[in-house]
N, C-alpha and C positions, 0 to 999 in steps of 0.2 A: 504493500500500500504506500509505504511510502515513497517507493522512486513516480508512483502516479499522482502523488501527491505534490512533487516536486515542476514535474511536467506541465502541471495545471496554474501550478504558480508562474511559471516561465512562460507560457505561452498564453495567458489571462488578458492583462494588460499589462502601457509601460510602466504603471504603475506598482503593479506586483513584481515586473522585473526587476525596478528597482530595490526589491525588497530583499534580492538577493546581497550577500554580505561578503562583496568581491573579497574583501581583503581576505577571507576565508580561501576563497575560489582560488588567491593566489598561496597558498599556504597550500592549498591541495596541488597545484601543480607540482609544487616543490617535493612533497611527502605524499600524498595520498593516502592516510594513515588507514584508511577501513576502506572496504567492500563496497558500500553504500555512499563514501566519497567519489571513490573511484565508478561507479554509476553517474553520478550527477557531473561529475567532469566529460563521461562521453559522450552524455547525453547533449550538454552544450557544444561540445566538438561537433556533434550531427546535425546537431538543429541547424536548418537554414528558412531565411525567409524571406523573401526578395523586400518585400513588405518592409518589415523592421531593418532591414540591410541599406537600405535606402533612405532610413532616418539617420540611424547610427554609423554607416560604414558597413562597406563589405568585408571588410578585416576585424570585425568588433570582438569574435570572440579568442582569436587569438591574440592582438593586443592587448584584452582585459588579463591573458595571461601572461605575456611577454611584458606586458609595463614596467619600465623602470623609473624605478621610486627616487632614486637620485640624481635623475635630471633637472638642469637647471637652466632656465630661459636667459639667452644672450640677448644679446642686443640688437642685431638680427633677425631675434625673432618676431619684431613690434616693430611695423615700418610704418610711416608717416606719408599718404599723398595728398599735395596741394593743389586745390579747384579755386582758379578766379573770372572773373567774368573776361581776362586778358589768353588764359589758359581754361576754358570752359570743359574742353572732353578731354586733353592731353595734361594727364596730370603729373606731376613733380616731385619726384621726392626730395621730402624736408628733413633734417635732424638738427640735433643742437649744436650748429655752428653758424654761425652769423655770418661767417663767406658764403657761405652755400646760399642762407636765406636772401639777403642782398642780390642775387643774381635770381631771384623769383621775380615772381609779380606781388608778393606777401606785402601787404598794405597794414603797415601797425597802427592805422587809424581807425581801420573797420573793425565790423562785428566779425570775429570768431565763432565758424559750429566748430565741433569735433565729433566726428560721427560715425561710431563702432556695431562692426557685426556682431555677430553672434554663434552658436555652433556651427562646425561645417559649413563655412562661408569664408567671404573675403571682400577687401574692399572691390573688386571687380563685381563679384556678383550680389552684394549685401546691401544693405541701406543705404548707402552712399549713392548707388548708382541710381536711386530711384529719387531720392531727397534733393539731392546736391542738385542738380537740373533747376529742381524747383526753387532752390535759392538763389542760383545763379541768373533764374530767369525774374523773381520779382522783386530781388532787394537790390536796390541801386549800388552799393560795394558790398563786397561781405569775400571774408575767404572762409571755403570749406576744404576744412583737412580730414580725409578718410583715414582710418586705422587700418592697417593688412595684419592681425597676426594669425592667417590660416595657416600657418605652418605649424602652428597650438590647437586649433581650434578644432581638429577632425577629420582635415583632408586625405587622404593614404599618397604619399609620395613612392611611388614605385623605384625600386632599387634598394630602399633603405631595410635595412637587417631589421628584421620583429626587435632585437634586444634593444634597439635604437629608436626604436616608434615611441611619437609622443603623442598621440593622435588617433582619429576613429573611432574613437571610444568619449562617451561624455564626462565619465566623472575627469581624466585629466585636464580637458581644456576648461569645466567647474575651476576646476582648484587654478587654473592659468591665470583666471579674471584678476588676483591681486596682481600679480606681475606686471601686465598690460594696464592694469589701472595705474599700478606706480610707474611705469615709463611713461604714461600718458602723465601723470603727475609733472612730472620732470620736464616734459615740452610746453607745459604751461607755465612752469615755473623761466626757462630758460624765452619764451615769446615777452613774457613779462618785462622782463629783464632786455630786451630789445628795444623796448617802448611799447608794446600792444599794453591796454588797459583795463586789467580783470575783470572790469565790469562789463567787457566786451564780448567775455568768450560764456559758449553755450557748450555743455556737455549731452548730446543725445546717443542709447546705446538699445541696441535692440537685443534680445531674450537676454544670452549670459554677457552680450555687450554692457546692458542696462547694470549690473551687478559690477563689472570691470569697471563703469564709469563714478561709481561710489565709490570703489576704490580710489580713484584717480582726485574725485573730491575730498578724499578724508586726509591724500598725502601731499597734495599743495602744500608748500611753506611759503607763500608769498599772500596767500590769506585766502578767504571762503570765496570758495568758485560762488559763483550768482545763483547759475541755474544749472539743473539737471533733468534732460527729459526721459523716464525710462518707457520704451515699447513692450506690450509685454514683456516683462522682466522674466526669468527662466523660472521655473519652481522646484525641479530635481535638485537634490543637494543644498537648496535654501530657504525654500518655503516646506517644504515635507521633511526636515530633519534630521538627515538621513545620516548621518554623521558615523555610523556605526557601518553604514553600508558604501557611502562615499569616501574614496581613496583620501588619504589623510592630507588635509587643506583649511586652510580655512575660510569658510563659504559664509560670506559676510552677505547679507542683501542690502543692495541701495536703500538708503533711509535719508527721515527728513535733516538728519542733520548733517550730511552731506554736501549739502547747498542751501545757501538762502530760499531757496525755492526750489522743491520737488513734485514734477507732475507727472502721470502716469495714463499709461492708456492700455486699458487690459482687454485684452482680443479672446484668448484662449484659455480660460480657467481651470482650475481641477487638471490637468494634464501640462501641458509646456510650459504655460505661463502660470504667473504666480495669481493668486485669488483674492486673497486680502488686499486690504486699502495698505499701500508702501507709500504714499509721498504724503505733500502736504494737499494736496487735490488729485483724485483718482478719478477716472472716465472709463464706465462699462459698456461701450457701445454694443447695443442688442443684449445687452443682459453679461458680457464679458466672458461668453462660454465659450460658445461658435457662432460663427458671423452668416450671413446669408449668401448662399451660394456657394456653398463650403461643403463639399460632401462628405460624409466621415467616413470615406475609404482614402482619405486623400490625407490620412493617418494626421491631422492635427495641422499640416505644414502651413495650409490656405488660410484657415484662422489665425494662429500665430504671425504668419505675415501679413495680415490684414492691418494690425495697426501700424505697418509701415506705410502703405497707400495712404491708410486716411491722415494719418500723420504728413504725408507731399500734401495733402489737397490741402491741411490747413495754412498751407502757408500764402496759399492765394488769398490776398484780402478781401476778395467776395464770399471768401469760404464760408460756408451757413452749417458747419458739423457744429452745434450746439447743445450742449446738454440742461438738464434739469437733477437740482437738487433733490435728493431722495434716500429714504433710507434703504429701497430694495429696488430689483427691477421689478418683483410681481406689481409692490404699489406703483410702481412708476405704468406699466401697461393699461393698471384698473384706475391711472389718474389721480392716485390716493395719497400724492407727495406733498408733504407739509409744512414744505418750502417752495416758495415761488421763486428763488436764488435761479437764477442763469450764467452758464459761463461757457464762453466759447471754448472748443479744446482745441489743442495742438497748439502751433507757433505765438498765436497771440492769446492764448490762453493768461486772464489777469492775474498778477503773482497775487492779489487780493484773496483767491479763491478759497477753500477751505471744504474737506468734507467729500462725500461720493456722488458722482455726478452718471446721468444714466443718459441713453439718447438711443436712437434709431436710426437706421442706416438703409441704404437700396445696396443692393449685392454687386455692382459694380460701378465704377464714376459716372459721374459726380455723384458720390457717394450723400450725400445729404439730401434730406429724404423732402 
């Protein structure tokens, strides 16, 4: 009974998967002390599922046992590219040298995003490429600097030895986010110190981006970032607790005291994305579960990127994504909210706001309903 019982667990949801207590799983590679481990090891050697291979990685569960615990992110592995309306699709990279920057189009008088993915992404295919467009097309200056560190974050780089993989697997790029928060830390610190003016720069970070950019607000030493926007922020490893099950890190969630102002836009709840209210104003669009026109074979991914879309469209100033103050989305459907409070979400959302805000959305753009 018990190997079916195991089975059940593994192939349930992501959620029961995660329930599994890798750091065990890598104990067992090493020794396989009993019968019944040595089962549940083959069993994930066999298991395949195009399905879950295609959130996680195709190499997920031999990296979960080849992972090595004392690798340490270079400086290489956190790459910086600069988008200005001079350089709109040919981006640049930046780091901390002021020769390099000088020979940009890097404008220390404008507003600063900084705009991080998230699992198994990268600045090429992650937030940036959908957002950035939209800054560059409706704010008169501004530089947007994309983060790359898919080299962390889950990619499978072909050639590279299993003992060597840092990647494909979610709990290491989890435990990544401080890293990348703190190098991101350090380019804030070092644009600062150029001339750009802290009040200038915006940190927005999508699932385990959103979580990496807390970090990045907590290790400024040139003082409190302004703002933080998190997109669906990730929930495995820091809204579920998993600390017993997640590879040893520490999985901080973005919080309000991270930035003067923290706001959030929750797409995919209970599953990727985190459920609870994290900022100082939280936005459940369609109830913050799944979004419309999101089919749930499409394993979670459509929802969770949802609040990247609606996230671009707010930055157009006729954007009408609006919410309403509310304790729930049930009362917010039956009308039952007992605050007539409004506040636009995304870009120009008032740092005034406070509290969970609910709204309604059409399943593709223009997203406001």
């Amino acid at each position: 009974m018990k190997p079916l019982w195991f089975l059940f667990l593994f192939l349930g949801t992501s959620h029961a998967f995660l329930g599994i207590n890798f750091g065990k799983l890598f104990g067992w590679f090493e020794s396989a002390k009993t019968t019944y481990d040595k089962y549940k090891l083959e069993a994930l050697q066999q298991w395949n599922s195009a399905n879950f291979a295609s959130v996680f990685g195709n190499k997920l569960l031999q990296t979960a046992i080849e992972y090595n615990p004392n690798f340490r992110v270079g400086t290489r592995d956190v790459k910086f590219y600069l988008y200005t309306k001079q350089n709109p699709t040919d981006a640049v990279e930046i780091w901390e040298d002021s020769q390099v920057l000088t020979k940009t189009y890097f404008d220390v008088k404008a507003p600063v995003k900084i705009i991080c993915h998230g699992f198994l992404s990268s600045y090429k295919s992650g937030p940036g490429q959908t957002i950035a467009p939209m800054y560059l097309q409706h704010m008169y200056d501004v530089n947007v600097i994309v983060i790359d560190w898919s080299s962390l974050s889950g990619i499978f780089t072909k050639g590279s030895s299993l003992k060597d993989l840092k990647n494909d697997i979610y709990f290491p790029p989890a435990k990544y986010t401080e890293s990348v928060g703190r190098f991101t830390a350090s380019l804030v610190d070092f644009l600062v110190g150029q001339g750009t003016s802290l009040k200038n720069i915006h940190l927005i970070g999508h699932s385990l981006g959103a979580h990496a950019m807390g970090w990045a607000g907590r290790s400024v030493q040139v003082g409190k970032i302004p703002r933080i926007t998190a997109l669906d922020p990730a929930a495995p490893c820091f809204e579920n607790n998993l600390a017993s099950t997640c590879i040893e890190g520490n999985y901080v969630p973005i919080g309000t005291s991270d930035a003067d102002f923290v706001d959030a836009i929750h797409t995919h709840g209970r599953f990727y994305g985190y459920t609870l209210p994290i900022g100082h104003v939280d936005f459940y669009p369609n109830g913050g579960m799944t979004q419309p026109g999101c089919k749930y074979l499409q394993f979670g991914t459509c929802s969770h990127s949802r609040s990247i879309d609606l996230y671009a469209e707010t930055i157009s100033p006729s954007s009408r994504l609006i919410g309403q103050k509310c304790s729930s989305w049930e009362d917010y459907e039956k009308q039952k909210c007992n605050s007539y409070e409004y506040a636009k979400m995304g870009e120009f959302c008032p740092w005034t706001s406070r509290g969970t805000y609910f709204l309604s959305t059409k399943d593709k753009p223009p997203f406001a309903v």
